[in-house]
Residue, then its C-alpha position, 0 to 999 in steps of 0.5 A: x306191682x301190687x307188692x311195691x303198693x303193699x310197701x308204700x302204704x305201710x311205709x305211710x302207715x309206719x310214717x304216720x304211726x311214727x308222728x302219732x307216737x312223736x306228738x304224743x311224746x311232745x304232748x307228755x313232755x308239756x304236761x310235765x314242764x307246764x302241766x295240762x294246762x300247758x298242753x295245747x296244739x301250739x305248744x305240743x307242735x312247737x315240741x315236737x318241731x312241726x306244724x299246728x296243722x299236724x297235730x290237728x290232722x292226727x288229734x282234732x281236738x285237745x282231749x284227743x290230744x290228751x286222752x293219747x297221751x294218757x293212754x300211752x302211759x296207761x298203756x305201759x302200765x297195763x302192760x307191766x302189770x299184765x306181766x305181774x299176773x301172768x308171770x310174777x311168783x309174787x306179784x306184792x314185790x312186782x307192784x309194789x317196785x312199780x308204785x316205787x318207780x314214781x320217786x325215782x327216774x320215772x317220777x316225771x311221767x308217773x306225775x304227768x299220768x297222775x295229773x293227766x288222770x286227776x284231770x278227768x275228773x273234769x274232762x270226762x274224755x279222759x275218764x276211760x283212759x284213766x280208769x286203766x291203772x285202777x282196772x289193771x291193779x283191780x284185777x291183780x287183786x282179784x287173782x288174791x282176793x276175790x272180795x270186792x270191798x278188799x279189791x276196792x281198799x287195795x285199789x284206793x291204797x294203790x292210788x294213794x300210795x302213788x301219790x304219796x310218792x310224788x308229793x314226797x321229797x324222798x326214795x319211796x321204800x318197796x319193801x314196806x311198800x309191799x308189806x302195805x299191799x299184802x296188809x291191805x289185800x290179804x290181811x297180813x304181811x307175806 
């Protein structure tokens, strides 16, 4: 008896985890067709194909809505570059493919994070999600270079290299990407 209950509650936490994930892909798919400023319960639920209700019961409020989102794509990008510092022989090539991704097939959700971030200059809900990307290039830096100033110069490229990319109308170039960041961090080009 107590096994079967064990299995409905996790079936209803699967379920749940499930529509989380659903309503937050809803939420990134509004930003990038109508921009945040598109992003409302109404909107993200007529998305997702289910009730405002739902969206409410799971987010009570828009910057709940919008830090999820945030946080899923921030989530993703930590978790890349977690691999980079754990495993990458060259963590330049590694982050500079990464920054390069924003012009090809992920330019879409790399512009939805980017205006999910800039937007928390103003939402300050939003403000520790955003700060992910910054903390996690940081602290690749920091495994190269322990000056802070030349910590704090890489992260700033990093940041205007991405959105460099995204207002450019061409392939971004990772080679010269990385020889950018290798200039920036350690002063010349590995």
């Amino acid at each position: 008896m107590a096994e079967e209950r064990v299995t409905t509650v996790d079936g209803r936490i699967l379920r749940g985890q499930r529509r989380r994930a659903q309503i937050i892909e809803a939420t990134l798919t509004v930003v990038r067709r109508d921009g945040a400023a598109g992003v409302t319960h109404r909107s993200v639920a007529k998305e997702a194909g289910i009730t405002t209700s739902l969206t409410l019961y799971y987010f009570a409020t828009l910057d709940d809505l919008l830090v999820a989102a945030l946080t899923s794509i921030t989530d993703t990008y930590t978790r890349r570059i977690r691999r980079l510092i754990d495993t990458e022989d060259d963590p330049f090539d590694g982050l500079a493919r990464l920054i390069a991704e924003s012009a090809g097939p992920e330019r879409e959700r790399a512009l939805a994070e980017r205006e999910l971030s800039t937007l928390a200059a103003r939402r300050p809900a939003l403000r520790p999600a955003a700060r992910g990307w910054r903390e996690n290039v940081a602290e690749l830096a920091r495994t190269l270079n322990d000056d802070p100033d030349a910590v704090q110069a890489f992260v700033a490229l990093c940041d205007g290299l991405c959105t460099a990319i995204l207002l450019d109308d061409h392939q971004a170039d990772p080679d010269h990407i990385r020889v950018l960041l290798s200039k920036a961090l350690l002063g010349t080009a590995q």
